[in-house]
C-alpha positions in Angstrom: 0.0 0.0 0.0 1.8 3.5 -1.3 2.4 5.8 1.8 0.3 9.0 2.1 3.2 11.5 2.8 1.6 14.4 5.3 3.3 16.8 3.6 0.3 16.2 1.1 -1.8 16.8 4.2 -0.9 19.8 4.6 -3.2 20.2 3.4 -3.4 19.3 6.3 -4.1 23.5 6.4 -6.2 24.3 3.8 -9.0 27.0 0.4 -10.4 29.4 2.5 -13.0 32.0 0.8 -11.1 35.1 1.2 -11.3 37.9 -1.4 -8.5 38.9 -4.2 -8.5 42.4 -2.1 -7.6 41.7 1.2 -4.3 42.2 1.3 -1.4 42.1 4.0 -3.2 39.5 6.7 -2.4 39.5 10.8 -1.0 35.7 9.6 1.5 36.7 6.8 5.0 35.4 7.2 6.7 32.1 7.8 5.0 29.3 9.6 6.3 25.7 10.5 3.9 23.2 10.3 3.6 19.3 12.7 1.5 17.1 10.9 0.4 14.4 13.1 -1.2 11.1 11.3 -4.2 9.9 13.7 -5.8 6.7 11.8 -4.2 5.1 8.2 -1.0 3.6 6.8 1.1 7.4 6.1 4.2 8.4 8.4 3.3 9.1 12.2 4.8 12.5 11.7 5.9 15.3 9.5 7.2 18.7 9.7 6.6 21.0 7.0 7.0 25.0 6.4 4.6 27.5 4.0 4.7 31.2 4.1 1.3 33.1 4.2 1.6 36.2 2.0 -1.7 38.6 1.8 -3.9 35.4 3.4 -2.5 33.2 0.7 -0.5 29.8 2.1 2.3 29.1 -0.3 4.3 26.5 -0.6 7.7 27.0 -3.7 7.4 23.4 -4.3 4.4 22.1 -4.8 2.2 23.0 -7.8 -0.9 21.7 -7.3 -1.1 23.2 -3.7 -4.1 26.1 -2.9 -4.4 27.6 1.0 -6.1 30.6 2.5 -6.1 32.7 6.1 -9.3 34.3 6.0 -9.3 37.5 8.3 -10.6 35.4 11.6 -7.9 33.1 11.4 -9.8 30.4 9.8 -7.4 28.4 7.4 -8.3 25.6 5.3 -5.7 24.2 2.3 -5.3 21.6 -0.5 -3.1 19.3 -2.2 -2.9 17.2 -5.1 -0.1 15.6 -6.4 -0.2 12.6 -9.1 -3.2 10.8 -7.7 -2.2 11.8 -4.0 -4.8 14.4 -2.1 -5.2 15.8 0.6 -6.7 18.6 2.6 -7.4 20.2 6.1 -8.9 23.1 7.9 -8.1 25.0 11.0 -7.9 28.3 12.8 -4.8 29.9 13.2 -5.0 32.4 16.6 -2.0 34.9 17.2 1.5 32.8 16.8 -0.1 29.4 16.7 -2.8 26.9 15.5 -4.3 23.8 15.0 -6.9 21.4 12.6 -7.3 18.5 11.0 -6.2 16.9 7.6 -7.6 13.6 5.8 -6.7 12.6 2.7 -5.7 9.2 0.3 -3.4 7.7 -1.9 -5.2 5.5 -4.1 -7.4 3.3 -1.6 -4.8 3.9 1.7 -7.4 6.4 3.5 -5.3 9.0 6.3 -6.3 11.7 8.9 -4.6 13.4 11.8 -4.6 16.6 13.2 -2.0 19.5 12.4 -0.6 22.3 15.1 1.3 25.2 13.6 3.8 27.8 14.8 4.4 31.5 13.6 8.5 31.4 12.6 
């Protein structure tokens, strides 16, 4: 059974409906990201880092990778890569946060809970 890696589940953050205007968010900057895997076959842990720039969560590697920080913290992200997905929501609150991700890798099935950190 092929390994769900949780960096997919970073989605394990997540697409938030934030408008094109808002600009600069409280969030913006660096954030480090524990992805912890709660129920399926993926790794028991993974560490991961985005940057939020205007309320969008970027990630320079990943393509196929969408994530907003709407005004209130709330934070929800997705991520597809080959016929890997994944995806999470959350809320983000001053230097810190915390949701939950599922996601699969053909039929291996994964979910866990994320916590973040401000950098």
């Amino acid at each position: 059974m092929k390994r769900l890696p949780l960096a997919l589940a970073i989605a394990g953050m997540s697409s938030l409906l934030v408008s094109s205007a808002d600009a600069r968010s409280a969030y913006d900057g660096p954030w480090s990201l524990l992805f912890v895997t709660q129920y399926g076959p993926c790794d028991p842990t993974y560490n991961f880092s985005v940057n939020i720039i205007n309320g969008i969560v970027t990630h320079p590697n990943l393509v196929n990778f969408r994530g907003r920080v709407a005004r209130s913290g709330a934070v929800r992200a997705s991520v597809t890569v080959h016929e890997k997905y994944a995806s999470g929501s959350g809320r983000l609150v001053g230097p810190s946060g915390r949701g939950t991700w599922s996601g699969h890798s053909g039929n291996a099935r994964c979910a866990g809970y994320w916590t973040a950190q401000r950098n």
